[in-house]
Structures are given as C-alpha cells and as structure tokens.
PyMOL CGO cylinders between C-alpha atoms (Angstrom):
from pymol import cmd
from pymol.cgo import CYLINDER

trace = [
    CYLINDER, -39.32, 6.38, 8.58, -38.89, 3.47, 6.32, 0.3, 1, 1, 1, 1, 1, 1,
    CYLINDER, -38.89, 3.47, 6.32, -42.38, 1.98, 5.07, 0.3, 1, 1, 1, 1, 1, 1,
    CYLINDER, -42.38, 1.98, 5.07, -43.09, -1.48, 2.90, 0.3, 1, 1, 1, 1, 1, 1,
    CYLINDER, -43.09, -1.48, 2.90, -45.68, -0.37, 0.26, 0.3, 1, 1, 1, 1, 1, 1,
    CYLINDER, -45.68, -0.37, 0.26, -47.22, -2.44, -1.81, 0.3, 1, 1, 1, 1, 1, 1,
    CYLINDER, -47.22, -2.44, -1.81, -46.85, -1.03, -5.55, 0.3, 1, 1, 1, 1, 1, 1,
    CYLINDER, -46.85, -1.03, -5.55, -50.29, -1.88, -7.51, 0.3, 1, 1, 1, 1, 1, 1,
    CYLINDER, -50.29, -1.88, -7.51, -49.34, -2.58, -11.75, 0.3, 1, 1, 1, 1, 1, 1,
    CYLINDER, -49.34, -2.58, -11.75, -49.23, 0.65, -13.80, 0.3, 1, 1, 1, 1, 1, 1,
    CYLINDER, -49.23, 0.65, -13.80, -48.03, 2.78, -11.20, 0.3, 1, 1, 1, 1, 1, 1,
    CYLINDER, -48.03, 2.78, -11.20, -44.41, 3.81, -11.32, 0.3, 1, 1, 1, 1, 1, 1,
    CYLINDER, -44.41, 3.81, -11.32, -41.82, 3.78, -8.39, 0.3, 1, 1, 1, 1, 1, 1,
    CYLINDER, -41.82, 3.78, -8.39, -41.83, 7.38, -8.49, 0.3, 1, 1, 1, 1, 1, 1,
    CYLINDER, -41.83, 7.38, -8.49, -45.46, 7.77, -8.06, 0.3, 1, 1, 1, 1, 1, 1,
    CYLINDER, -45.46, 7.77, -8.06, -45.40, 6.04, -5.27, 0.3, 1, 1, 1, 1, 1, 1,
    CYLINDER, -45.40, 6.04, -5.27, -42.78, 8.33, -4.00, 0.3, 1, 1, 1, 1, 1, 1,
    CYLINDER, -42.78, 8.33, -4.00, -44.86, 11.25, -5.28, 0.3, 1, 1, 1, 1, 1, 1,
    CYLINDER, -44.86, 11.25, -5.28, -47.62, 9.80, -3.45, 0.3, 1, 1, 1, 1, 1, 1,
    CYLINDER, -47.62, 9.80, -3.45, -46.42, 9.04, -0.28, 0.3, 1, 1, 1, 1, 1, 1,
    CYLINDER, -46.42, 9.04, -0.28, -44.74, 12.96, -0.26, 0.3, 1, 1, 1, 1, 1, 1,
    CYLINDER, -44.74, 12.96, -0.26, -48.08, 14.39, -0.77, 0.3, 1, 1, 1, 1, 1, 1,
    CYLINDER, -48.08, 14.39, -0.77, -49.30, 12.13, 1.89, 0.3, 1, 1, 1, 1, 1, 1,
    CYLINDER, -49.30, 12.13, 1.89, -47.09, 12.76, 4.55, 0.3, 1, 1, 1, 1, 1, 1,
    CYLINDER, -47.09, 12.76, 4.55, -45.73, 16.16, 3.65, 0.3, 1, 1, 1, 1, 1, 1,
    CYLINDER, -45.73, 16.16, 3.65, -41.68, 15.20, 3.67, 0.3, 1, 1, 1, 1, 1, 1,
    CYLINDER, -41.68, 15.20, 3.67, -39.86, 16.91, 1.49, 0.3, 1, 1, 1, 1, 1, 1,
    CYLINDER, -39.86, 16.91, 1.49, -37.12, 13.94, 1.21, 0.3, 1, 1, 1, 1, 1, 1,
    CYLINDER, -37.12, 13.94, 1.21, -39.06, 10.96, -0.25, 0.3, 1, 1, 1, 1, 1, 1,
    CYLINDER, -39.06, 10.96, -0.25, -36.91, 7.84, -2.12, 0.3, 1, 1, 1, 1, 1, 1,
    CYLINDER, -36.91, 7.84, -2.12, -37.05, 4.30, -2.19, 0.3, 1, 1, 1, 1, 1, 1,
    CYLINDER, -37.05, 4.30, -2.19, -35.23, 1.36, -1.95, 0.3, 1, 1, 1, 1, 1, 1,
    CYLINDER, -35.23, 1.36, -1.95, -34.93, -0.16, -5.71, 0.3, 1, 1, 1, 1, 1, 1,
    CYLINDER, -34.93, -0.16, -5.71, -36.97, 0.43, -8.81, 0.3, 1, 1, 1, 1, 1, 1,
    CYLINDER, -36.97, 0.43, -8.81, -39.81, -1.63, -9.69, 0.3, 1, 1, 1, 1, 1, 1,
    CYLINDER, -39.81, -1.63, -9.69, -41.52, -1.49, -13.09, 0.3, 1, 1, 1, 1, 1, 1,
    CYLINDER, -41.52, -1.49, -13.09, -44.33, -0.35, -13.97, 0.3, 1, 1, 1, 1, 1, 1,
    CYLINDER, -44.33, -0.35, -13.97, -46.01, -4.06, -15.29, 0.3, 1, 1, 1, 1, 1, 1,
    CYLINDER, -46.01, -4.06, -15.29, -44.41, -5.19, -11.63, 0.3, 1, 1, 1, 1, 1, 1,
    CYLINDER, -44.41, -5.19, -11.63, -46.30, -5.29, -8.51, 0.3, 1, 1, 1, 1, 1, 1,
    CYLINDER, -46.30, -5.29, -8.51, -45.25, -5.77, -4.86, 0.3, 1, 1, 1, 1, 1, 1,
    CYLINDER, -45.25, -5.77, -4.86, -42.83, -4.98, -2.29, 0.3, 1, 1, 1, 1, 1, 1,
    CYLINDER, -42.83, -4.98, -2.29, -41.75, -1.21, -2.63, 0.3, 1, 1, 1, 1, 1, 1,
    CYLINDER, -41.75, -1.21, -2.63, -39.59, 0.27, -0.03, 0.3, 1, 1, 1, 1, 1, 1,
    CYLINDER, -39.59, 0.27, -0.03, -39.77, 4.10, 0.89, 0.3, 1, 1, 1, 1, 1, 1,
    CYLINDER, -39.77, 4.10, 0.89, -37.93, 6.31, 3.09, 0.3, 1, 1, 1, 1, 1, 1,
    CYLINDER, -37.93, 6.31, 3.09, -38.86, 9.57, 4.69, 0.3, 1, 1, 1, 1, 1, 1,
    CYLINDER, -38.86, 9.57, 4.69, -36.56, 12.04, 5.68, 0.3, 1, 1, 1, 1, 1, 1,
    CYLINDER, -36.56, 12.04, 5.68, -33.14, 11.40, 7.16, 0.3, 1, 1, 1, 1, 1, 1,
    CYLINDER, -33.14, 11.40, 7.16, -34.01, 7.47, 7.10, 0.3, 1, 1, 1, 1, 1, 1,
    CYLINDER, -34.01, 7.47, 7.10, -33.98, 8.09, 3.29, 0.3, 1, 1, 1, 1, 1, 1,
    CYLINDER, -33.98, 8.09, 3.29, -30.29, 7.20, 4.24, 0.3, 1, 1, 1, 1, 1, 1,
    CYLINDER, -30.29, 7.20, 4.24, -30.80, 4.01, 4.73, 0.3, 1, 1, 1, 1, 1, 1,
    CYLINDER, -30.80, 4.01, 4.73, -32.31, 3.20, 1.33, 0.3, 1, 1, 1, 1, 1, 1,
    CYLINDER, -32.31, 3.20, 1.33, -28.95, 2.17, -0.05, 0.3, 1, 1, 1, 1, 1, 1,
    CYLINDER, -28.95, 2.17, -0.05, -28.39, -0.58, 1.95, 0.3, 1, 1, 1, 1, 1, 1,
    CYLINDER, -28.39, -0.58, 1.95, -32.24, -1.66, 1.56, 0.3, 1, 1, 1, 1, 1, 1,
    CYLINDER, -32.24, -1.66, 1.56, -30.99, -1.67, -1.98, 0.3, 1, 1, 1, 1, 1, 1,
    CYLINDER, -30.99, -1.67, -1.98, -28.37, -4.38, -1.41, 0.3, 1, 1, 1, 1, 1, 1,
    CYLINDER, -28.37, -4.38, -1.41, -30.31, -6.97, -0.30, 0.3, 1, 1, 1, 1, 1, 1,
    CYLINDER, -30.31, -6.97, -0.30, -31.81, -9.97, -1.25, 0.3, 1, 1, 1, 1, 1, 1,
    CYLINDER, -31.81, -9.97, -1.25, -34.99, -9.75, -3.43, 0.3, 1, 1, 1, 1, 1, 1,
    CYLINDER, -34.99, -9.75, -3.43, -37.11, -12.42, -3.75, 0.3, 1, 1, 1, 1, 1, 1,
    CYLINDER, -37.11, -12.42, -3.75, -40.09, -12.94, -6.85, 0.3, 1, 1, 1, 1, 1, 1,
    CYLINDER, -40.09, -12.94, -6.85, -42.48, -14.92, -8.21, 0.3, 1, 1, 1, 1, 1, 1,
    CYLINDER, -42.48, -14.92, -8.21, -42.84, -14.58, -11.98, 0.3, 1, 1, 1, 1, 1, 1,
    CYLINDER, -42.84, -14.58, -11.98, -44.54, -15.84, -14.89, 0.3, 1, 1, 1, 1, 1, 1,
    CYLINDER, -44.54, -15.84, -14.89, -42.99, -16.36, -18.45, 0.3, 1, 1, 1, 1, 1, 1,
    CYLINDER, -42.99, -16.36, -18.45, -45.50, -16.50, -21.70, 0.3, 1, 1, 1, 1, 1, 1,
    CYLINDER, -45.50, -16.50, -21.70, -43.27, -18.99, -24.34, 0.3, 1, 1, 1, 1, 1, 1,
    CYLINDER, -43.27, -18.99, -24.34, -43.72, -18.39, -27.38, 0.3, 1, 1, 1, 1, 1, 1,
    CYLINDER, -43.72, -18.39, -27.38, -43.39, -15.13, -27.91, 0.3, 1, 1, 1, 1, 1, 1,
    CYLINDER, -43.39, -15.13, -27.91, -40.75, -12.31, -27.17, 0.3, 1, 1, 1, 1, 1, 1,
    CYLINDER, -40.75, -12.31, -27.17, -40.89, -8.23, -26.61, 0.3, 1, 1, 1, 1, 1, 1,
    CYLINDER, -40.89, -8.23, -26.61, -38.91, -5.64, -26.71, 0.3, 1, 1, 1, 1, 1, 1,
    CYLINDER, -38.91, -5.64, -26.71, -39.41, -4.87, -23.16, 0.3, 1, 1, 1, 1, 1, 1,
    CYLINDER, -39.41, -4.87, -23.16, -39.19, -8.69, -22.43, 0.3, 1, 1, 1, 1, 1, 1,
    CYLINDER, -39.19, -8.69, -22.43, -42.74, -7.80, -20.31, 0.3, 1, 1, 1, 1, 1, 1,
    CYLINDER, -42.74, -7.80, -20.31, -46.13, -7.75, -21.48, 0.3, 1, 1, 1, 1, 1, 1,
    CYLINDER, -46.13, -7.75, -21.48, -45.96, -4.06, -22.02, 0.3, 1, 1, 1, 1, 1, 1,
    CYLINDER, -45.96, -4.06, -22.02, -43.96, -4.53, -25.10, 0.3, 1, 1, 1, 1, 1, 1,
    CYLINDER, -43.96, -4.53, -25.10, -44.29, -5.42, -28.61, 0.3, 1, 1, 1, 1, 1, 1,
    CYLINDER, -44.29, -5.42, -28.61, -43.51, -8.53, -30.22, 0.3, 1, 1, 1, 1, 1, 1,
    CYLINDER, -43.51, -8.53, -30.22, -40.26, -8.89, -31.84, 0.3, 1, 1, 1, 1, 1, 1,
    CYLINDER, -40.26, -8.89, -31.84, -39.68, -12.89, -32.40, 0.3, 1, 1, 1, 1, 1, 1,
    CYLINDER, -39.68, -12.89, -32.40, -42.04, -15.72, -32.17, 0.3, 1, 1, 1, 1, 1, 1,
    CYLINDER, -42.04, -15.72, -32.17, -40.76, -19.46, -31.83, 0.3, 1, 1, 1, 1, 1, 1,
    CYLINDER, -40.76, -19.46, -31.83, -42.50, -23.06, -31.84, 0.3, 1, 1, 1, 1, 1, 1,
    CYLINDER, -42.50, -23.06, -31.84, -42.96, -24.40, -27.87, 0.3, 1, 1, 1, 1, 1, 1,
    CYLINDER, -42.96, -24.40, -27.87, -41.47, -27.61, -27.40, 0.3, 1, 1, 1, 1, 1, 1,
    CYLINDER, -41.47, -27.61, -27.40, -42.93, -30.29, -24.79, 0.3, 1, 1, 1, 1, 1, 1,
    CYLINDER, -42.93, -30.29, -24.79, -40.71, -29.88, -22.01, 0.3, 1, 1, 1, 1, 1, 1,
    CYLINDER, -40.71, -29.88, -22.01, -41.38, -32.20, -19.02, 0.3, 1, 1, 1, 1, 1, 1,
    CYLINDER, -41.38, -32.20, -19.02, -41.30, -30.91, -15.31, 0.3, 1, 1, 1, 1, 1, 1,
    CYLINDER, -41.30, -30.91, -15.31, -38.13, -32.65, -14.54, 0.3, 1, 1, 1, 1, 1, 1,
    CYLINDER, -38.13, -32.65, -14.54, -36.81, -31.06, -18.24, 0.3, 1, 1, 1, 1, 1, 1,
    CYLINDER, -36.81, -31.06, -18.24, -37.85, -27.60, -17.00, 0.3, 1, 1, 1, 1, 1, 1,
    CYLINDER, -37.85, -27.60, -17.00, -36.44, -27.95, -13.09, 0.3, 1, 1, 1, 1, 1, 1,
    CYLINDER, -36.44, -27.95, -13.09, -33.04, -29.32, -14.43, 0.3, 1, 1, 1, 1, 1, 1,
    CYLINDER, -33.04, -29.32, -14.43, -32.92, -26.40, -17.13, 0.3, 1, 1, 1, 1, 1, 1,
    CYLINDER, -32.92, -26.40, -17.13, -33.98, -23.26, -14.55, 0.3, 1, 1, 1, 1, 1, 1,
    CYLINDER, -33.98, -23.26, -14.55, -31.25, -25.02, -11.39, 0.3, 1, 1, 1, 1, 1, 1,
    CYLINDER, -31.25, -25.02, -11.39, -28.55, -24.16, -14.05, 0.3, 1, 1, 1, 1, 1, 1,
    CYLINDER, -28.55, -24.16, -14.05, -29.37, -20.34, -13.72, 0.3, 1, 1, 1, 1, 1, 1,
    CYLINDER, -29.37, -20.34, -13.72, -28.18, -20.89, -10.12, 0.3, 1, 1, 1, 1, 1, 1,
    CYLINDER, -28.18, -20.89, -10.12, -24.83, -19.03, -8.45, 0.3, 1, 1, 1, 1, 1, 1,
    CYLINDER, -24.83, -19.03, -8.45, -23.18, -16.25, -10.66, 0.3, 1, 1, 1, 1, 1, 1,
    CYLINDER, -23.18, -16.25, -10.66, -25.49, -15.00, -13.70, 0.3, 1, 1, 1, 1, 1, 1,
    CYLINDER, -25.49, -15.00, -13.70, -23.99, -12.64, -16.17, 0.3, 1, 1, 1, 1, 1, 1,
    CYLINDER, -23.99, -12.64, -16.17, -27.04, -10.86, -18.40, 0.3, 1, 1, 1, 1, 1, 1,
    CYLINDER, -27.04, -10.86, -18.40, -27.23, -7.86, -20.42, 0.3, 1, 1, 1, 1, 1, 1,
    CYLINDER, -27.23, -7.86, -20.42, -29.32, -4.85, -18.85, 0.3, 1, 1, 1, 1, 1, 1,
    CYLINDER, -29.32, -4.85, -18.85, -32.53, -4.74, -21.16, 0.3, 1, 1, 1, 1, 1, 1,
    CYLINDER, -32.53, -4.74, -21.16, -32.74, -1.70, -23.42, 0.3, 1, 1, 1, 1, 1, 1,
    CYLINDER, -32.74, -1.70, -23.42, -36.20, -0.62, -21.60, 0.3, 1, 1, 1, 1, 1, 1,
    CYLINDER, -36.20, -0.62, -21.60, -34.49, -0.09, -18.37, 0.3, 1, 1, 1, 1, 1, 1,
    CYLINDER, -34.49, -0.09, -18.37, -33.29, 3.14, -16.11, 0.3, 1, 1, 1, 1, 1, 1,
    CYLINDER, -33.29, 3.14, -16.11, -29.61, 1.65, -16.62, 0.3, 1, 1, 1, 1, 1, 1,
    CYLINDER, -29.61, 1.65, -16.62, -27.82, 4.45, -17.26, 0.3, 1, 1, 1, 1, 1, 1,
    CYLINDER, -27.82, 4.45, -17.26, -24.87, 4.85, -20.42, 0.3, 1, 1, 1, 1, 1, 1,
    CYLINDER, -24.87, 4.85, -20.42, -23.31, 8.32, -20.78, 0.3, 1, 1, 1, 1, 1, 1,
    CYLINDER, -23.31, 8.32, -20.78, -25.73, 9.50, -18.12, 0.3, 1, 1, 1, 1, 1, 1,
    CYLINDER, -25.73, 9.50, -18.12, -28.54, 9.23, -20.08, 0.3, 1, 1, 1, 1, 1, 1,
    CYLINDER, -28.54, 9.23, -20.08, -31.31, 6.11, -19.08, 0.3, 1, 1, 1, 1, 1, 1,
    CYLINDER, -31.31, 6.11, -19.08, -31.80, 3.41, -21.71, 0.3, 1, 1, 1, 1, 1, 1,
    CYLINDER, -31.80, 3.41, -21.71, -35.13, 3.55, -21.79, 0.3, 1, 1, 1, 1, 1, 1,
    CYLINDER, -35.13, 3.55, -21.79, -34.98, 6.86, -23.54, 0.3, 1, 1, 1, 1, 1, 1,
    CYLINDER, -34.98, 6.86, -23.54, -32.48, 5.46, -26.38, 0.3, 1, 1, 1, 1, 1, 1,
    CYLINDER, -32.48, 5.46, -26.38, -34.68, 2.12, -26.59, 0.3, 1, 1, 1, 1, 1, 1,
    CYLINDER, -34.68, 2.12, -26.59, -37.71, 4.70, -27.33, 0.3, 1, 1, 1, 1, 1, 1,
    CYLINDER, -37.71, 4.70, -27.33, -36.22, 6.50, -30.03, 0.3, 1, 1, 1, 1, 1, 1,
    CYLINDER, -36.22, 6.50, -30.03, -35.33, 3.61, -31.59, 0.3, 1, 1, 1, 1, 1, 1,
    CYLINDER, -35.33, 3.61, -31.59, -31.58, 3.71, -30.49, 0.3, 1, 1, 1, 1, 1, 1,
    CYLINDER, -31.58, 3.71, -30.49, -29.90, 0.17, -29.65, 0.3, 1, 1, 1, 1, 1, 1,
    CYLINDER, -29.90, 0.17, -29.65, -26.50, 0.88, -27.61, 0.3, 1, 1, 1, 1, 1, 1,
    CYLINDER, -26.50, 0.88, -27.61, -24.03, -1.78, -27.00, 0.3, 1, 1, 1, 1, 1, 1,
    CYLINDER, -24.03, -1.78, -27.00, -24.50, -2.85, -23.28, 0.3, 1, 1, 1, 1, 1, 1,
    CYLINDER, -24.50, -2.85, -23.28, -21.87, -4.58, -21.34, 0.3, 1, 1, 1, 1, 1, 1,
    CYLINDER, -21.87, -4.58, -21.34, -22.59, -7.64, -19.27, 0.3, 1, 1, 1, 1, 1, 1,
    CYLINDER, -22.59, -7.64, -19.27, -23.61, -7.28, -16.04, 0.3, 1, 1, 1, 1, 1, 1,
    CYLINDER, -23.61, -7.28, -16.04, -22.89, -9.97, -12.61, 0.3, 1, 1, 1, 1, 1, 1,
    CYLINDER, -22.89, -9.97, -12.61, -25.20, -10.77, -9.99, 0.3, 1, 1, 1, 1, 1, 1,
    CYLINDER, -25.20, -10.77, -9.99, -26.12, -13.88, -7.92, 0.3, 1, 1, 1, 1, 1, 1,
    CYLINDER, -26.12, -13.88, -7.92, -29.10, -16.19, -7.75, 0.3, 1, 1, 1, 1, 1, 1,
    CYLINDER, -29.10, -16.19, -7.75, -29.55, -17.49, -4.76, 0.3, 1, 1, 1, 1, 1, 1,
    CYLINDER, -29.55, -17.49, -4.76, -32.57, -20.02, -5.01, 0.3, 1, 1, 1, 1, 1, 1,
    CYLINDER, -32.57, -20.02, -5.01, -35.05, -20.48, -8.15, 0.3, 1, 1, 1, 1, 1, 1,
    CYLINDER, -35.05, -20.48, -8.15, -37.75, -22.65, -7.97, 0.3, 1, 1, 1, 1, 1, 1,
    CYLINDER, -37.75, -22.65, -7.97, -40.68, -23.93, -10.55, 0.3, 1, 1, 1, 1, 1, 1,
    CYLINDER, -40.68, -23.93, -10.55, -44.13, -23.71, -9.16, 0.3, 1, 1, 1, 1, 1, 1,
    CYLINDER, -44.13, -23.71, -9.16, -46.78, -24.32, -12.11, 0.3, 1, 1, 1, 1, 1, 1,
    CYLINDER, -46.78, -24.32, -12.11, -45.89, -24.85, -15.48, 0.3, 1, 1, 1, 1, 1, 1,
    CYLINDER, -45.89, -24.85, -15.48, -48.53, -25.53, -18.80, 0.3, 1, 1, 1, 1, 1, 1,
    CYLINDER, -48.53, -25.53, -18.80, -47.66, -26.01, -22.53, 0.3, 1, 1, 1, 1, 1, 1,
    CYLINDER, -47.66, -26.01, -22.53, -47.31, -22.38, -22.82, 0.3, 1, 1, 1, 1, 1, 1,
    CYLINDER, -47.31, -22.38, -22.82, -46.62, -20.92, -19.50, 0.3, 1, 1, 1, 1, 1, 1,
    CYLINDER, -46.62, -20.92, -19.50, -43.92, -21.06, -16.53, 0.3, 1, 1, 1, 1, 1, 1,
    CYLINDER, -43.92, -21.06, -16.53, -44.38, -20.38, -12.97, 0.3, 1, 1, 1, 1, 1, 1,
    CYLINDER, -44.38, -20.38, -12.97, -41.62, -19.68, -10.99, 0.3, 1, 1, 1, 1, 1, 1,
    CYLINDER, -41.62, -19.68, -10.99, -40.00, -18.32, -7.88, 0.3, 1, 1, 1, 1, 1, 1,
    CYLINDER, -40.00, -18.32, -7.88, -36.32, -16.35, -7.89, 0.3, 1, 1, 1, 1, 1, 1,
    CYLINDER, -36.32, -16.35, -7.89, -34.46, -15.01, -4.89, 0.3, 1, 1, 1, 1, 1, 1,
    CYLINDER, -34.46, -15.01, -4.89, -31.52, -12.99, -6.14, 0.3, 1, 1, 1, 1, 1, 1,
    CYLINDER, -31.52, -12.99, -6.14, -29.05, -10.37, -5.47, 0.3, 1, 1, 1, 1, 1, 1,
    CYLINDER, -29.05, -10.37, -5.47, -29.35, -6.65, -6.44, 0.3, 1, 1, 1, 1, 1, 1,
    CYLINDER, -29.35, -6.65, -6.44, -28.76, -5.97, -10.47, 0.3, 1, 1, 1, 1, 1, 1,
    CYLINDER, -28.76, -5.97, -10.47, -30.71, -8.78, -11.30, 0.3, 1, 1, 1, 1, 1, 1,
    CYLINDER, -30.71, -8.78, -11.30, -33.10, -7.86, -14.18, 0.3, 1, 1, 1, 1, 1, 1,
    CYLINDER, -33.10, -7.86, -14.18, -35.84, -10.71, -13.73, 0.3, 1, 1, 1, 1, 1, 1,
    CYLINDER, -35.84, -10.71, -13.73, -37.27, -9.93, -17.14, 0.3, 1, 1, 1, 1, 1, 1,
    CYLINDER, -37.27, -9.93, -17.14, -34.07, -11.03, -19.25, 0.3, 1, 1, 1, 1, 1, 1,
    CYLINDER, -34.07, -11.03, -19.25, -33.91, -13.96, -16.16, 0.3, 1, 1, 1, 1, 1, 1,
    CYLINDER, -33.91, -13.96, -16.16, -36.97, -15.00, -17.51, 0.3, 1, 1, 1, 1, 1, 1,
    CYLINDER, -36.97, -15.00, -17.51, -36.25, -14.92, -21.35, 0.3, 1, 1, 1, 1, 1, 1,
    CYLINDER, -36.25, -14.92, -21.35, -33.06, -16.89, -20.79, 0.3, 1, 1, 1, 1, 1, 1,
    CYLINDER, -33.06, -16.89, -20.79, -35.25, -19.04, -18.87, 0.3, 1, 1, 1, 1, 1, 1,
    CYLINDER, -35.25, -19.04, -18.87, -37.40, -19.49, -22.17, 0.3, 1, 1, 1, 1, 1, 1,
    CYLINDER, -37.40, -19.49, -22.17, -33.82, -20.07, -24.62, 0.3, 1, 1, 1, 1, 1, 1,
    CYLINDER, -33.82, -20.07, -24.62, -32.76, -22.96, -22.30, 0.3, 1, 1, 1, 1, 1, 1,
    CYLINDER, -32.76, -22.96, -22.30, -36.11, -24.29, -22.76, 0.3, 1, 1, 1, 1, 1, 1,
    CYLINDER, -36.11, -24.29, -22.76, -35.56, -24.16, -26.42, 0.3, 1, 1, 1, 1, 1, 1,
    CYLINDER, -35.56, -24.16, -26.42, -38.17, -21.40, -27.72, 0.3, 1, 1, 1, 1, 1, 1,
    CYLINDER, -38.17, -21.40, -27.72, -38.66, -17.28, -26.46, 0.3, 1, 1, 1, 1, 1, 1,
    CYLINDER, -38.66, -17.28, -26.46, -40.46, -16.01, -24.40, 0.3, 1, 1, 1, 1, 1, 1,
    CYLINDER, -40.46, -16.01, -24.40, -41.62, -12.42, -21.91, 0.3, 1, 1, 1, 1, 1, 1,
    CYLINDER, -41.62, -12.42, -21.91, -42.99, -12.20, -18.52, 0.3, 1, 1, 1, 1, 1, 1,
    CYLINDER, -42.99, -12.20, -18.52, -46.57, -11.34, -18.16, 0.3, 1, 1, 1, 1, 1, 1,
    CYLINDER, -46.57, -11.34, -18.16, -46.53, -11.33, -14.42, 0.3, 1, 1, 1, 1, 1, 1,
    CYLINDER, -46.53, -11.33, -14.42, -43.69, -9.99, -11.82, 0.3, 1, 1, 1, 1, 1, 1,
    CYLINDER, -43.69, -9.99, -11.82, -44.11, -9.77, -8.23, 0.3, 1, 1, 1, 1, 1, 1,
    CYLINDER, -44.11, -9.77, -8.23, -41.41, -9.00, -5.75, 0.3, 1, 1, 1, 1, 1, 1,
    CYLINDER, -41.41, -9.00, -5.75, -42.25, -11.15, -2.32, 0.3, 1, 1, 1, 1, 1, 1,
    CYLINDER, -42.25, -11.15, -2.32, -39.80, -9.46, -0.34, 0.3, 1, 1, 1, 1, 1, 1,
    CYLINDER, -39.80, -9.46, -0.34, -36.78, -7.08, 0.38, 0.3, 1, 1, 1, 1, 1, 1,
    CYLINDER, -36.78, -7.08, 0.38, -34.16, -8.79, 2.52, 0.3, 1, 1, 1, 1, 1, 1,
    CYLINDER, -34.16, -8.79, 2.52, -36.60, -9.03, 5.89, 0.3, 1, 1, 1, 1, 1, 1,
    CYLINDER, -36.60, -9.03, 5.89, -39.30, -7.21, 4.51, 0.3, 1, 1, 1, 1, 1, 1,
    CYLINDER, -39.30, -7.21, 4.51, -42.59, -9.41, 3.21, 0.3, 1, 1, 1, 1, 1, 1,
    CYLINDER, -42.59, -9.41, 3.21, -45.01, -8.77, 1.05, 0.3, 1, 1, 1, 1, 1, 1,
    CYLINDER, -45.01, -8.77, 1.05, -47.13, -10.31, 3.84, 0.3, 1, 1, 1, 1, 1, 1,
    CYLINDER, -47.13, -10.31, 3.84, -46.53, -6.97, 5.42, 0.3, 1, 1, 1, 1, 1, 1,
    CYLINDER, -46.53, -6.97, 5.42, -46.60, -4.26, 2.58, 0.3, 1, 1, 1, 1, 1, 1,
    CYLINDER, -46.60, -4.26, 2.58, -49.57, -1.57, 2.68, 0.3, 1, 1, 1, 1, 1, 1,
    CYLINDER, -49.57, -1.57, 2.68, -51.38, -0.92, 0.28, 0.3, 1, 1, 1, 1, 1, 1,
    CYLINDER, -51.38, -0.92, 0.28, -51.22, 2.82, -0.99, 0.3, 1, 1, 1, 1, 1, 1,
    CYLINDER, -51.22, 2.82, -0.99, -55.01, 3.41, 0.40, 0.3, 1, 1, 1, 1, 1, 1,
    CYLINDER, -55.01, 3.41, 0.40, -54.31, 1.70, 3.82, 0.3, 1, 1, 1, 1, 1, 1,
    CYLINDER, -54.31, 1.70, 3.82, -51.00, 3.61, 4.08, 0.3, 1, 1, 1, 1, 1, 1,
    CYLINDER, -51.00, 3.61, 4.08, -52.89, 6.67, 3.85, 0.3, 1, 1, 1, 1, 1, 1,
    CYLINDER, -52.89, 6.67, 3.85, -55.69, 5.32, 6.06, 0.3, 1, 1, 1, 1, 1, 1,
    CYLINDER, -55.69, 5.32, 6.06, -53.57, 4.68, 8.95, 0.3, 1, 1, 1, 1, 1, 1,
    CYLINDER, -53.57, 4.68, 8.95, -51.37, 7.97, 8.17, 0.3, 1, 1, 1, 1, 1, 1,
    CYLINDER, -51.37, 7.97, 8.17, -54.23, 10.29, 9.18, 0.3, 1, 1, 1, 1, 1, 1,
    CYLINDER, -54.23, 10.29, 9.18, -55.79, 8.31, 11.73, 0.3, 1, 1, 1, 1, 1, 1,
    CYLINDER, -55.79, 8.31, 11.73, -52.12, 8.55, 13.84, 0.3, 1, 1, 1, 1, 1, 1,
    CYLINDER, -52.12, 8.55, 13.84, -51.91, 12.01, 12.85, 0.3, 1, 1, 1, 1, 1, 1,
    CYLINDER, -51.91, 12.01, 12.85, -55.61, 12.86, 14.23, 0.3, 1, 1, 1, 1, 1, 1,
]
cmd.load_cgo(trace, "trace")
C-alpha cells in the first residue's frame, strides 16, 4: 500500500518507516524521498511490493512552504545548526524581494549542503560534515517550477516553492537570503505535497495507527 503520513519535526524519515513497520507488521517498509528531521509534512511510505512504486513517487513535483531567518547563517543552513556568519539586513521592499526570489525560477544549479544523505565515495555527507570534514561537492541541476512570497518582516521571509526532485530547499533558501543582500537559514520547512498527494490528506502517525487497528479488528 502506499500511505501519505504526515512527518511531525524531530522525527526522522526512517522512524517513520520504523514506525509504520512495527505498526503494520511488513517486512518491506520505504518511502518516497527524505525529509529532515527540522522538516515537517508530507511523507510518503510504501508497504510491501508497492514499495516499488516509491521511485517514481520520488520524481515528482514537491511543493513547500518555508521560512528564512536573515541575518544569520548555519552550518546546516536550518535551525538545527550552529552559526557560522552573521550579516547586517538591508530594507528590502516587497516588490525588491518578489523581483529577487522570480529569478530563482527555471533551471537552478546549487551545491548539495554538507549536512545531507548525498552520498560521495559511498559514504553520506552528513557523516564527513560531523567530523569536521568539508569535501568538494559538485553542482547539482534541478527545476523550480513556481516560487512565491507570502509574508515577509525586517528579519523574516515567507515563502512558497514547487520544485523538481534534488532540490535542497535549505541552500534554496540561503541563496534566497544572498540575492537579498545579507545570510540567512530556514527555521521552518514544510512539504505541502508530493506530485497529487496533499498535505490536506496526510495522517498523522497516531491516526494512521488509529485507523490501522480499527480495519484490522
């Protein structure tokens, strides 16, 4: 079966993999692209042989809404990290800040962060990035599709992405910060949707189980 979880902040893909295993007893559990931890939203798993289809739930469209602290930059470009640069915030206007994010539109070439499960030499980056190890990291390509400002303040910047798989929304949202003349790290990421799947529709982990048992009563 293919479900649309919602994943909560500070859980893991994997644990919801891990949890919806114990739940339903299948012994093949995946899903359909990583989320991280600080993110929250739509999560999709497969069961059993429609694990199989979790590659091409991988390929589609993703959709977000995220939220971009100026100001100040991580490591982890999330609010998980630790600060690494601080800049001055210039006024930016909202017809400044619409004009700046449309130019992210079409092709976007970005380097995979260093806290990420990109893989170099087979071993995650993530693991180098906590030992202190910096590897070279080639660009990467992928597509935006729509991007969109919803709320912006002196320090803060609301907005809405739809991109193509590859797209690492946390250095989306630094570059977002550079155009706008100053740094900056997400403190919020939620993923809205997986080509037709909503967040409008995504279970909860509790209501997942909830409805699990009372089908299999």
């Amino acid at each position: 079966m293919i479900y649309n979880i919602y994943k909560p902040v500070g859980w893991t893909s994997f644990d919801i993999v891990k949890k919806v295993r114990s739940i339903t007893k299948e012994k093949k559990v995946g899903h359909g692209g990583t989320l991280d931890p600080f993110a929250e939203g739509v999560l999709i798993i497969g069961t059993g042989k429609e694990t199989k289809m979790l590659s091409k739930v991988s390929d589609e469209q993703k959709s977000y809404q995220a939220i971009i602290q100026l100001g100040s930059e991580t490591d982890t470009f999330d609010n998980e990290g630790k600060i690494i640069k601080e800049s001055p915030i210039p006024l930016n206007t909202e017809n400044q800040i619409k004009r700046e994010i449309k130019k992210f539109l079409g092709e976007y070439f970005h380097k995979p962060p260093m806290y990420s499960a990109k893989k170099i030499n087979g071993v995650p980056l993530y693991k180098l990035a906590r030992q202190n190890i910096e590897v070279d990291r080639k660009e990467i390509k992928s597509t935006i599709f729509d991007i969109t400002l919803n709320d912006f303040s002196a320090d803060l910047i609301n907005f809405s992405v739809t991109c193509s798989k590859g797209t690492y929304v946390r250095v989306l949202g630094s570059d977002i910060a550079r155009k706008l003349g100053t740094v900056g790290h997400l403190i919020k990421l939620i993923r809205t949707s997986v080509g037709s799947h909503q967040v409008s529709n995504s279970l909860s982990v509790e209501n997942f189980e909830d409805q699990w048992k009372y089908l299999k009563k």
